[in-house]
KOLVEXKE-243309 format. One line per 4 residues: number of its first residue (from 1); their letters; for each residue x, y, z of N, C-alpha, C. Coordinates in pm, 1 decimal, always signed. Atoms other than C-alpha are relative to their C-alpha. Layout:
NUM> a> X Y Z X Y Z X Y Z; ...
This chain:
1> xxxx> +22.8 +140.5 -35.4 -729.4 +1466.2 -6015.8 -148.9 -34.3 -6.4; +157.2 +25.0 -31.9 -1109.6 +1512.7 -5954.8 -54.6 -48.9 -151.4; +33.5 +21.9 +151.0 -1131.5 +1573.4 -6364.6 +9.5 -160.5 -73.1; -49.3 +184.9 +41.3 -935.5 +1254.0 -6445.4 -97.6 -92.9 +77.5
5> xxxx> +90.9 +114.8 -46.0 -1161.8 +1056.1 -6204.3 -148.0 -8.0 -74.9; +133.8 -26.1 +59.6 -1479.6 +1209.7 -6364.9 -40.2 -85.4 -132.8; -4.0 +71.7 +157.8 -1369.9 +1109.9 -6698.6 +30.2 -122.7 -28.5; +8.6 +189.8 +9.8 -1277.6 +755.7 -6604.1 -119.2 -70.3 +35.4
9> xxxx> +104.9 +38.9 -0.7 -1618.6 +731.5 -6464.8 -118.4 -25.1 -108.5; +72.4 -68.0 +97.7 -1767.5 +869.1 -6763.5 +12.1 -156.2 -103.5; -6.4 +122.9 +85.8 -1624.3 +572.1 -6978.0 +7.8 -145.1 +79.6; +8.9 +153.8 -58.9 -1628.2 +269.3 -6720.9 -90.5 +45.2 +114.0
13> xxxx> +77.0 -1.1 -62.1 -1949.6 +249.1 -6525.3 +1.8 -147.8 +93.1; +25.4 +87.1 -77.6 -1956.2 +24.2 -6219.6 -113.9 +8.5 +55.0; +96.7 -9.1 -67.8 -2224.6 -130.7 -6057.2 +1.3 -167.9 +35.9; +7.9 +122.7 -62.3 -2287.7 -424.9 -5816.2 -115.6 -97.2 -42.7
17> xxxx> +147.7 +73.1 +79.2 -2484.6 -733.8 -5967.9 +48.0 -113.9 +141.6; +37.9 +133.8 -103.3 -2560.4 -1096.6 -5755.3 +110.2 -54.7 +21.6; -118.4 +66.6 -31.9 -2207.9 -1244.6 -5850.2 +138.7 +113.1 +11.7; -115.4 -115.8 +0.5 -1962.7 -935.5 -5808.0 -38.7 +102.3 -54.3
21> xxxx> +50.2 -90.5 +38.2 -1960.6 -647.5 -5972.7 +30.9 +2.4 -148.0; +10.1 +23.2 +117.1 -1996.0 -542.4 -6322.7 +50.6 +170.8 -50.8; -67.6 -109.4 +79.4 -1776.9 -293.3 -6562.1 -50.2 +9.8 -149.9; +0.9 -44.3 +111.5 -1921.6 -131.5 -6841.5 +38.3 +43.4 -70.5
25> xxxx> -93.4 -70.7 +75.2 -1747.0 -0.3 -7079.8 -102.2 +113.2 -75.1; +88.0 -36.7 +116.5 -1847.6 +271.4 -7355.4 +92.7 +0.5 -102.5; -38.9 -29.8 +120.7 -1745.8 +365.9 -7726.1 +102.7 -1.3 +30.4; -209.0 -60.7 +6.5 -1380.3 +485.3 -7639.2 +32.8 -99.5 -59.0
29> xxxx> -107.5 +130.6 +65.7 -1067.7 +276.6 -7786.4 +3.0 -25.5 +129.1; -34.1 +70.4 -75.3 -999.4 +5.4 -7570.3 +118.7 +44.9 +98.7; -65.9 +17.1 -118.7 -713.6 +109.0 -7428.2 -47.7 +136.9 +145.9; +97.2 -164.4 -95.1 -912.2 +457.6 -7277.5 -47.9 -95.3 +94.5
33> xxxx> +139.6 +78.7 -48.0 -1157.0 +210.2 -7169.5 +95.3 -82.5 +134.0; -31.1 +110.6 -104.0 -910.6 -62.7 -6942.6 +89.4 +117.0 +67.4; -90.4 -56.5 -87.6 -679.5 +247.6 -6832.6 -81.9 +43.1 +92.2; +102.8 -19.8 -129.5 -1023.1 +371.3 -6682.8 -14.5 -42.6 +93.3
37> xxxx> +68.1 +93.5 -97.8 -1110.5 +91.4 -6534.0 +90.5 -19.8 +120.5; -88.1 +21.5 -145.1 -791.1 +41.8 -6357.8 +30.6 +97.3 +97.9; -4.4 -171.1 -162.7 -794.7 +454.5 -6197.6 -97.7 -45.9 +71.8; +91.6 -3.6 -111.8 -1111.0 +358.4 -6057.3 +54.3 -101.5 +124.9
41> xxxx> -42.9 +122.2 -118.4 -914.9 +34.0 -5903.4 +69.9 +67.8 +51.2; -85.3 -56.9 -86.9 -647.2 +234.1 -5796.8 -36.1 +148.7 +80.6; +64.2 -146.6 -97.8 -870.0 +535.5 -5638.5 -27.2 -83.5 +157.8; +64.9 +32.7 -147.3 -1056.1 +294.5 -5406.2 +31.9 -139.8 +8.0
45> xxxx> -18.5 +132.4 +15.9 -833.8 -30.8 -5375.9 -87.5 -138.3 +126.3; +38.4 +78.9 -125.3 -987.3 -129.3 -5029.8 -140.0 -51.1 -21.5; +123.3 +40.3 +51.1 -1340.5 -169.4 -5199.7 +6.7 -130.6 -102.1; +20.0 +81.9 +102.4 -1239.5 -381.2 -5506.0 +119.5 -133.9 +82.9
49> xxxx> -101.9 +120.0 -52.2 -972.9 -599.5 -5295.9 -98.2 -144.0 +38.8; +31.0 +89.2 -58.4 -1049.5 -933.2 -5339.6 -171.9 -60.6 -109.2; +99.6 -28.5 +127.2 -1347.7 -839.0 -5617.3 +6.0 -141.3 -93.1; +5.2 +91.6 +124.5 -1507.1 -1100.9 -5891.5 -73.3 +68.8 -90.3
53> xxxx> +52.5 -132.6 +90.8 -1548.5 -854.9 -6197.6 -23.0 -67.0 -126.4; +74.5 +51.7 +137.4 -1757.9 -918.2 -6524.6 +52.0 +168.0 -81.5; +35.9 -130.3 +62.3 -1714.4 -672.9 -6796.5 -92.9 -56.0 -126.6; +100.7 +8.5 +114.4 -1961.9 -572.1 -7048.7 +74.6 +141.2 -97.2
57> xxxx> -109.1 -41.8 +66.6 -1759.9 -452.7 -7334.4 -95.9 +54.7 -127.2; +60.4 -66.8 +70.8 -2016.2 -376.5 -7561.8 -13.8 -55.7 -181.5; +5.9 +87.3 +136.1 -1955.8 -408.4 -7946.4 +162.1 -31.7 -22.5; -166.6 +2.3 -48.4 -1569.7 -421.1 -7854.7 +60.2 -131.5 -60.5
61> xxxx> -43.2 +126.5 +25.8 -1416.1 -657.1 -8063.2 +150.5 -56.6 +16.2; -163.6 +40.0 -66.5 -1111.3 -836.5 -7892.7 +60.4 -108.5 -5.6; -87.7 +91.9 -9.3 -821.5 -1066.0 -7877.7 +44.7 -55.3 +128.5; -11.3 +82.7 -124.3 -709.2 -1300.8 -7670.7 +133.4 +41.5 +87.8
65> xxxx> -98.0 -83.4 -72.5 -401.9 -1085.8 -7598.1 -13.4 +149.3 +74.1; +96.1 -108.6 -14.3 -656.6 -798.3 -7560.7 +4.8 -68.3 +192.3; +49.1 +47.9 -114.3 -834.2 -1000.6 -7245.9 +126.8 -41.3 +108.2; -82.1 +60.1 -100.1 -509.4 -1171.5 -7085.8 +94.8 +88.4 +19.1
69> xxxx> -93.7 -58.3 -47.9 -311.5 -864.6 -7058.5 -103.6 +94.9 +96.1; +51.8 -64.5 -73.3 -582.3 -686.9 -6894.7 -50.5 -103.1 +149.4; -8.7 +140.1 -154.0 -684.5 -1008.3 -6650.1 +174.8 -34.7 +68.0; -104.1 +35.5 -84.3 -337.7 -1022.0 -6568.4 +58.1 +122.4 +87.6
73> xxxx> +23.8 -130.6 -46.7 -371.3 -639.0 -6510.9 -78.6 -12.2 +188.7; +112.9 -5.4 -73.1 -640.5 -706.3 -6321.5 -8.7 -117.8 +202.7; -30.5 +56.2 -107.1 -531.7 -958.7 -6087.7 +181.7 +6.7 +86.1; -119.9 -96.7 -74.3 -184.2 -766.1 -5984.4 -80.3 +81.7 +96.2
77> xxxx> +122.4 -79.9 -43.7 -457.7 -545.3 -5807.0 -113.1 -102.6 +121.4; +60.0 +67.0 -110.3 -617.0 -852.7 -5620.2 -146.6 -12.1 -27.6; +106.7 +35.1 +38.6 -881.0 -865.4 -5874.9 -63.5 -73.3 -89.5; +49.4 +112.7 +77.1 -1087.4 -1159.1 -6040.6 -42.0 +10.4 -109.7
81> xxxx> +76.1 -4.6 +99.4 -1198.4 -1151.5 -6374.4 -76.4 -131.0 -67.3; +94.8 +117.8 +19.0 -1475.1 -1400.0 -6444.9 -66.3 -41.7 -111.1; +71.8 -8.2 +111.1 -1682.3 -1299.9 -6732.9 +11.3 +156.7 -91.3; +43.1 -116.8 +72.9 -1702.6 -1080.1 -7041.4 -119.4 +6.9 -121.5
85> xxxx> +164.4 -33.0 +89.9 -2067.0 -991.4 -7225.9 +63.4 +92.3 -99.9; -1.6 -112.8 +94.4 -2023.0 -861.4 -7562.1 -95.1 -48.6 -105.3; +81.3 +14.9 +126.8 -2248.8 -820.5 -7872.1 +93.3 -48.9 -115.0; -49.3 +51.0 +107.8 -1941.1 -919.2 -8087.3 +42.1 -134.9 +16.5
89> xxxx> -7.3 +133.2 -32.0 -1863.9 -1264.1 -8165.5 +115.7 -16.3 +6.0; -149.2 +18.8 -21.0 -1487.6 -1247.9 -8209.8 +11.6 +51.8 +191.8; -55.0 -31.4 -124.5 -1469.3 -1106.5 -7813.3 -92.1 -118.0 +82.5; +56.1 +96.2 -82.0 -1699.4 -1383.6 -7699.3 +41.6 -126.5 -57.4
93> xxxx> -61.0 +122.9 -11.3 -1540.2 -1661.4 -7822.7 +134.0 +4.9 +48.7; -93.9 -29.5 -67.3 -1220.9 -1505.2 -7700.3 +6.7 -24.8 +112.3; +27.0 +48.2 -130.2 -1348.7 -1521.6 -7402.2 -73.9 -139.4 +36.4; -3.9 +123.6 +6.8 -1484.2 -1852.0 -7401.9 +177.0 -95.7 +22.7
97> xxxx> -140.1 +91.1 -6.9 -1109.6 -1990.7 -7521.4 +56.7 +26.7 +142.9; -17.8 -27.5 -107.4 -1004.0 -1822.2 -7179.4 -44.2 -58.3 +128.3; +90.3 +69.3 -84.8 -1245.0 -2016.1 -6989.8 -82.8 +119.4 +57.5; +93.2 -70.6 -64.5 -1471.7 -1707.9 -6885.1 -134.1 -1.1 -53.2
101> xxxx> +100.1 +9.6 -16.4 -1815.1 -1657.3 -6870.0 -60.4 +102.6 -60.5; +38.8 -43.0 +97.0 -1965.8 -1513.9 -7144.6 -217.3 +80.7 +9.3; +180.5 -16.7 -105.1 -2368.1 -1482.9 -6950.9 +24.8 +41.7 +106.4; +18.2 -20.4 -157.3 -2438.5 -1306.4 -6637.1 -129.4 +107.3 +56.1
105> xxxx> +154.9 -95.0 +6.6 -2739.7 -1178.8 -6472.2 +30.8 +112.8 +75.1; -15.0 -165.3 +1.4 -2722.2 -799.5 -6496.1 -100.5 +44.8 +85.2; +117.6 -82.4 -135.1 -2917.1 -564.5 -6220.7 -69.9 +69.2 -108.4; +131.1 -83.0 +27.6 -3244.9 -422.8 -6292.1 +31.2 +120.4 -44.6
109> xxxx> +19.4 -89.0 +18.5 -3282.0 -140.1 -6468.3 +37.2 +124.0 +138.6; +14.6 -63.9 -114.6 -3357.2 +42.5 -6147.8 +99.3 +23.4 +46.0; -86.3 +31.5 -72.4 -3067.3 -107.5 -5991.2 +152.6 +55.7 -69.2; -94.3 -108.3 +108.0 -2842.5 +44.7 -6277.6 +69.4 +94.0 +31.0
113> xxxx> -33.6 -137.5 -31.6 -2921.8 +397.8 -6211.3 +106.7 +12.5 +136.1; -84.0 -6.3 -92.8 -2778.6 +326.0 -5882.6 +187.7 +24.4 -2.7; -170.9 -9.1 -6.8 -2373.5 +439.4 -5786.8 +2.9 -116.7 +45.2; -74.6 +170.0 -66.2 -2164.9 +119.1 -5659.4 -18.3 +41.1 +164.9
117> xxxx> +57.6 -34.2 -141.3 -2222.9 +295.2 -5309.2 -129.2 -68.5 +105.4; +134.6 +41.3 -101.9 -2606.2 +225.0 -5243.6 +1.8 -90.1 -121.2; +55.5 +89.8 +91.5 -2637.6 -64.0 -5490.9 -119.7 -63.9 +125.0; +51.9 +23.3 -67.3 -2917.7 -303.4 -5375.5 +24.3 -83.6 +87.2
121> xxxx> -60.8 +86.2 -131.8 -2908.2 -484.9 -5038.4 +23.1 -151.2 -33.8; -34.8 +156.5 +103.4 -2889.0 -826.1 -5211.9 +91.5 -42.3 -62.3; -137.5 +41.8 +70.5 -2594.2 -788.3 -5360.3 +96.8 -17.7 +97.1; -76.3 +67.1 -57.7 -2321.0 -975.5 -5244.9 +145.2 +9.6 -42.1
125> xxxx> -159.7 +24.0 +73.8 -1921.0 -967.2 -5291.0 +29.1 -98.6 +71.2; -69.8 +140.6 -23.2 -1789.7 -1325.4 -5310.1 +188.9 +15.9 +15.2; -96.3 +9.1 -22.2 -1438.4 -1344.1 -5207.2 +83.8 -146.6 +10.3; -76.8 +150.3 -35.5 -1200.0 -1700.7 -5219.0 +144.5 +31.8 +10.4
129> xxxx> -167.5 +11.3 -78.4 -909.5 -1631.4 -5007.9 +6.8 +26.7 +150.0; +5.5 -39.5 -161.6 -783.1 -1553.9 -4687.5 +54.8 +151.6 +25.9; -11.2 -137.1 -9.7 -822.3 -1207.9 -4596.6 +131.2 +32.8 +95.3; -96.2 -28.0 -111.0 -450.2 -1088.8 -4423.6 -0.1 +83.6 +71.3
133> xxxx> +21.9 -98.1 -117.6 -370.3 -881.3 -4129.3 +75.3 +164.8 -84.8; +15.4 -125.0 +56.6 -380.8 -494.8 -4274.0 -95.8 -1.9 -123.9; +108.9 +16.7 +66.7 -634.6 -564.6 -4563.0 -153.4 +35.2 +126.4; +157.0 -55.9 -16.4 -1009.2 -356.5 -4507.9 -52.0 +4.9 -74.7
137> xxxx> +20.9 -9.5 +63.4 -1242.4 -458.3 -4701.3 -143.4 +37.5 +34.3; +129.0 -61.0 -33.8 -1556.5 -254.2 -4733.6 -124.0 +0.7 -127.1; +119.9 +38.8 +102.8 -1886.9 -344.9 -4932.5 -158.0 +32.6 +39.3; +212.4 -96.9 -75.3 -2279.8 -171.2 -4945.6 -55.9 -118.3 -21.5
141> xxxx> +69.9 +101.6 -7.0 -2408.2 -556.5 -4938.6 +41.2 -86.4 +99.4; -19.4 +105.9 -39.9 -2359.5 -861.5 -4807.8 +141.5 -32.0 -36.8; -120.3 +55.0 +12.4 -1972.8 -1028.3 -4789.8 -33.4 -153.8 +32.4; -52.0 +151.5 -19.1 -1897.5 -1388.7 -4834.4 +137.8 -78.0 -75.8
145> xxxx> -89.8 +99.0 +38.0 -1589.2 -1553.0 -4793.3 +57.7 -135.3 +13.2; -23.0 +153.6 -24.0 -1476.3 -1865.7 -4843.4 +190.0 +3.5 +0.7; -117.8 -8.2 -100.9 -1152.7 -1871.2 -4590.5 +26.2 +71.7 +92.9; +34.3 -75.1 -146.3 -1045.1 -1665.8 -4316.6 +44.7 +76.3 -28.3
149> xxxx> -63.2 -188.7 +26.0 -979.5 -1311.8 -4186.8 +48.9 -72.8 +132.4; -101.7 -41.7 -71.1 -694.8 -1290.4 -4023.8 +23.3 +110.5 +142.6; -0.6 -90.0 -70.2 -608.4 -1096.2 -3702.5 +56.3 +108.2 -66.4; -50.0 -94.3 +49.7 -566.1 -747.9 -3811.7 -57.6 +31.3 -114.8
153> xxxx> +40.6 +17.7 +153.8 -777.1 -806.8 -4123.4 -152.7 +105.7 +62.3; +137.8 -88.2 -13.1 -1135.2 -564.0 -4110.9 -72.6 -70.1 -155.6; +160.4 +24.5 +104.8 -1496.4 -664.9 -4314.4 -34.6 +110.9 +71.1; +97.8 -111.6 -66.3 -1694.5 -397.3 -4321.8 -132.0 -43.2 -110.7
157> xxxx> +124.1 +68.9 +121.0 -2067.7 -493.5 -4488.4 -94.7 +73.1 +50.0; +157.5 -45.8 -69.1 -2387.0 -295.0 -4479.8 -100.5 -95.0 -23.5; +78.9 +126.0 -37.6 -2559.0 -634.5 -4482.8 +99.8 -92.5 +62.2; -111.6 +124.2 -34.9 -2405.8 -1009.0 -4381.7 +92.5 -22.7 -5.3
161> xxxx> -137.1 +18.0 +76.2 -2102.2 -1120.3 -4373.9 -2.2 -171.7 +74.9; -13.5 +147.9 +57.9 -2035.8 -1518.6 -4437.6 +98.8 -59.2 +7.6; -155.4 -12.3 +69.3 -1691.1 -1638.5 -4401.7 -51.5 -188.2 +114.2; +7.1 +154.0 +20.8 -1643.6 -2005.4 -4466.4 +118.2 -41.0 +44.8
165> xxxx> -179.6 -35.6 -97.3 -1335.3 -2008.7 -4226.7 -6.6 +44.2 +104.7; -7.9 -67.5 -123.9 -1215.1 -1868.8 -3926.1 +31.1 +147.6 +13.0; +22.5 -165.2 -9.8 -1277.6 -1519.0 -3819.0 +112.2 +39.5 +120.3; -127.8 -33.0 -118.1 -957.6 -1376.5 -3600.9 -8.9 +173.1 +25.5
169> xxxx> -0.5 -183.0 +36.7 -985.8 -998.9 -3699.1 -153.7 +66.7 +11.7; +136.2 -93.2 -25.6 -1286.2 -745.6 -3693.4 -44.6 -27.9 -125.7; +126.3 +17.6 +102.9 -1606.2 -805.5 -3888.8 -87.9 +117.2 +74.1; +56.5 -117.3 -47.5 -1853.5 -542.3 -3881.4 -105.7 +22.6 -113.9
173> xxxx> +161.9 +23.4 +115.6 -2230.6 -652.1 -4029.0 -77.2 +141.5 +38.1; +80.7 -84.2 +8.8 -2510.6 -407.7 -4056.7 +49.7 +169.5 +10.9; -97.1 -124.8 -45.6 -2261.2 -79.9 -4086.8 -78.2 +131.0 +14.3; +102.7 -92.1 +10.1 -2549.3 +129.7 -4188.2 -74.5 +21.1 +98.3
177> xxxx> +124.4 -47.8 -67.6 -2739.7 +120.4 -3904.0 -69.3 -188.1 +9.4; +79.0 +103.5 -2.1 -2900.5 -247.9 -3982.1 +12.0 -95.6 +124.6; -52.6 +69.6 -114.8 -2955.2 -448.5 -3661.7 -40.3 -85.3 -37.3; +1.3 +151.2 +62.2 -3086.4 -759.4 -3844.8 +32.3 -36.4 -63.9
181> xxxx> -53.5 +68.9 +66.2 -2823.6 -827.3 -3978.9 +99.0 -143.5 +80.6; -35.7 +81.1 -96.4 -2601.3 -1093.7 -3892.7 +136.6 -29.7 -4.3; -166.8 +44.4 +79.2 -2219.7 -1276.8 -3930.5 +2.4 -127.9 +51.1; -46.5 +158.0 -101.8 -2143.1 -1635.1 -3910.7 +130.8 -59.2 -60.6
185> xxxx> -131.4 +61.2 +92.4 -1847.0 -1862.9 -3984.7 -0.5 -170.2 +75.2; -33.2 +96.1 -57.1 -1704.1 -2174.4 -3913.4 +33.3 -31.1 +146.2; -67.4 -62.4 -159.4 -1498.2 -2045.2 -3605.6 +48.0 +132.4 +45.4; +25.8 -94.3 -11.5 -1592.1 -1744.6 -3489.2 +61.7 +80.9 +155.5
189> xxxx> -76.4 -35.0 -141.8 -1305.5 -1624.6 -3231.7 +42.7 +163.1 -56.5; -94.1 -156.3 +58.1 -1270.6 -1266.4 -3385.4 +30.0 +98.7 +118.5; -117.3 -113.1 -97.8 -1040.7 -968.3 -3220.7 -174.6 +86.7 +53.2; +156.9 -127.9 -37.3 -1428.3 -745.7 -3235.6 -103.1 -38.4 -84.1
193> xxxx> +120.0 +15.3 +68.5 -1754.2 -845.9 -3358.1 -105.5 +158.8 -9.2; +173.7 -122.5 +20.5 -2061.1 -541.9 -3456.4 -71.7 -20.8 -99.0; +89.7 +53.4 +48.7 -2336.2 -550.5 -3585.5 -59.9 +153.5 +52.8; +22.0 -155.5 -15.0 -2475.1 -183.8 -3648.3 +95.8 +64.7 +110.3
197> xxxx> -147.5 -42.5 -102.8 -2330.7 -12.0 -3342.1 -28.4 -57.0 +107.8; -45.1 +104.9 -123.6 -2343.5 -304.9 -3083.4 +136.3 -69.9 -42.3; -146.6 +36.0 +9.1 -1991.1 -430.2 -3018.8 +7.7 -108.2 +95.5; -59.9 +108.5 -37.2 -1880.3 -744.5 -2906.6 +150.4 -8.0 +146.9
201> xxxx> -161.1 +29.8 -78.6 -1583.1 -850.2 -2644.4 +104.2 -31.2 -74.3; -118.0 +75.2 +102.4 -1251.4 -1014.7 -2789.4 -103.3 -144.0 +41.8; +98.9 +142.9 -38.8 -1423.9 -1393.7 -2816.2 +165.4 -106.4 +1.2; -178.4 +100.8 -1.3 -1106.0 -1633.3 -2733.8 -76.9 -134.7 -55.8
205> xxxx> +8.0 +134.1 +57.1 -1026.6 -1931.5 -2920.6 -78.6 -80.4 +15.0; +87.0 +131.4 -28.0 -1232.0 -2270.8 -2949.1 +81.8 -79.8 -15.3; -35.2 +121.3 +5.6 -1115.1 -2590.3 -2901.8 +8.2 -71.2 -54.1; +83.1 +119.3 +45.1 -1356.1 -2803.0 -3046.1 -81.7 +134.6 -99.4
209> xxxx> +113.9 -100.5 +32.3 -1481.9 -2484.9 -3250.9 -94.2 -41.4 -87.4; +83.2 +45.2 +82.0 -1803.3 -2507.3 -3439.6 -93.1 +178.4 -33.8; -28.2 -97.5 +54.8 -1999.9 -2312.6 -3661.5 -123.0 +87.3 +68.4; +98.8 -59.1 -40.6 -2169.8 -2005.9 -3526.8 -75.6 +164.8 -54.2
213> xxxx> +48.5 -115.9 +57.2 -2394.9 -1710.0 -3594.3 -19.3 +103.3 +123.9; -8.7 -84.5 -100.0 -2360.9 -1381.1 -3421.7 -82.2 +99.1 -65.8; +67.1 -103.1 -2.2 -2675.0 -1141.7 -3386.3 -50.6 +63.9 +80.1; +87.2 -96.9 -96.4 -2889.7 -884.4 -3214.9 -91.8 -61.2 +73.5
217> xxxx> +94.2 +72.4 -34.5 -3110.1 -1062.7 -2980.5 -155.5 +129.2 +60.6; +107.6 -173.4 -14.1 -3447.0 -893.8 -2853.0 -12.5 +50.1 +81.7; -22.3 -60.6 -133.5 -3283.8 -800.5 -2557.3 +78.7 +143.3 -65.1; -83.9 -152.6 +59.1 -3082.5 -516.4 -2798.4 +150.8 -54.1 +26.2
221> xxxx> -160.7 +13.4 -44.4 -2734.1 -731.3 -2716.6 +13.2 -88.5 -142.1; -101.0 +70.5 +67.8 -2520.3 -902.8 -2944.3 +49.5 -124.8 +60.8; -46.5 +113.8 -33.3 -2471.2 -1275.6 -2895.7 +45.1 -68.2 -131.6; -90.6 +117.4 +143.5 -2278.9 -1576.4 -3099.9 -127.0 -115.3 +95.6
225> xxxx> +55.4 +129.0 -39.9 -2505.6 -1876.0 -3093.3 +60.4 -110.7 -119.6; -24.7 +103.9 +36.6 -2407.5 -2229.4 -3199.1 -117.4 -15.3 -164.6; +119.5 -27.0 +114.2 -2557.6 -2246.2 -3587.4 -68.0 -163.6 -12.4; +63.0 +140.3 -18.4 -2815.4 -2582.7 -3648.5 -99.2 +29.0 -126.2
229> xx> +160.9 +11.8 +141.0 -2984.6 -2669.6 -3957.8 -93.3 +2.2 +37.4; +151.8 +53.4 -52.1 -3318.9 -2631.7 -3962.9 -61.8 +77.8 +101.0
């Protein structure tokens, strides 16, 4: 099993860029290349759940039955496909007719070498849904979603987490250790808040809820304050 994972790594390289993450492909035939991609989805589904994935396909020249059987692959799995970068022109107008996104800004050199593990703290996984109760989703950046987590639902983020909705379930910013980090939402009644390893109460319902941010104050505690432009 270890071999087979090695060798799917070997031909599909992940790595976290600004808008999701990004799948490289290499030389192999195509279908080497998308069966890869999907062991790595199905090794570590609790990481990519919920994912907005670019691939960079290389000189890969493809059809439009190529792209929509693998995006339809791809979102059985609970994952987005947004954009594909290639040097050939038949796979980028393919992707065009598809409506995807053909440009995307790629990580630094630097940021490359990096595994999908420690990518850099800046990177962000965008999410648009509502996270349900047994879904854990775990990311080495920043999380932002736009809807809610559910009771029973887990974020785990070694930076921020963002959720454009109501929080019912456990969030859990700065996992690494970071105590300036932070979490806010619309309505922020979750089952357990943390933030490195300070832990929260259960926070009961709001009423009238509004939107708030929960961090480390410079007493070393964990509070939710009311958020205010400006």
């Amino acid at each position: 099993m270890n071999n087979f994972m090695e060798q799917a790594e070997t031909l599909v390289q992940i790595k976290g860029i600004r808008d999701g993450l990004l799948a490289t492909f290499s030389d192999a035939p195509w279908e080497e290349q998308w069966t890869a991609l999907l062991s790595q989805i199905s090794e570590r589904p609790s990481f990519f759940q919920g994912a907005r994935l670019a691939l960079d396909v290389g000189t890969q020249a493809l059809k439009v039955n190529d792209l929509v059987e693998l995006r339809d692959l791809l979102s059985e799995r609970n994952v987005s496909l947004w954009a594909v970068v290639s040097e050939s022109p038949l796979t980028e107008q393919t992707a065009q007719l598809l409506g995807l996104a053909t440009r995307i800004s790629k990580p630094r050199p630097e940021e490359q070498r990096q595994p999908v593990e420690t990518v850099a703290e800046d990177t962000a996984l965008f999410i648009t849904k509502t996270i349900r109760s047994g879904t854990r989703i775990e990311f080495p950046g920043h999380v932002v979603i736009v809807g809610d987590v559910n009771p029973g639902a887990e974020i785990v983020a070694e930076g921020n987490i963002i959720v454009w909705g109501r929080v019912r379930g456990m969030v859990h910013a700065g996992s690494k250790g970071d105590r300036s980090a932070y979490i806010c939402a619309l309505d922020l009644s979750a089952n357990q808040l943390r933030i490195a390893d300070e832990v929260s109460a259960t926070l009961k319902p709001q009423k009238d809820p509004q939107p708030e941010v929960a961090s480390i104050n410079g007493e070393g505690r964990l509070q939710a304050d009311i958020w205010r432009a400006g």
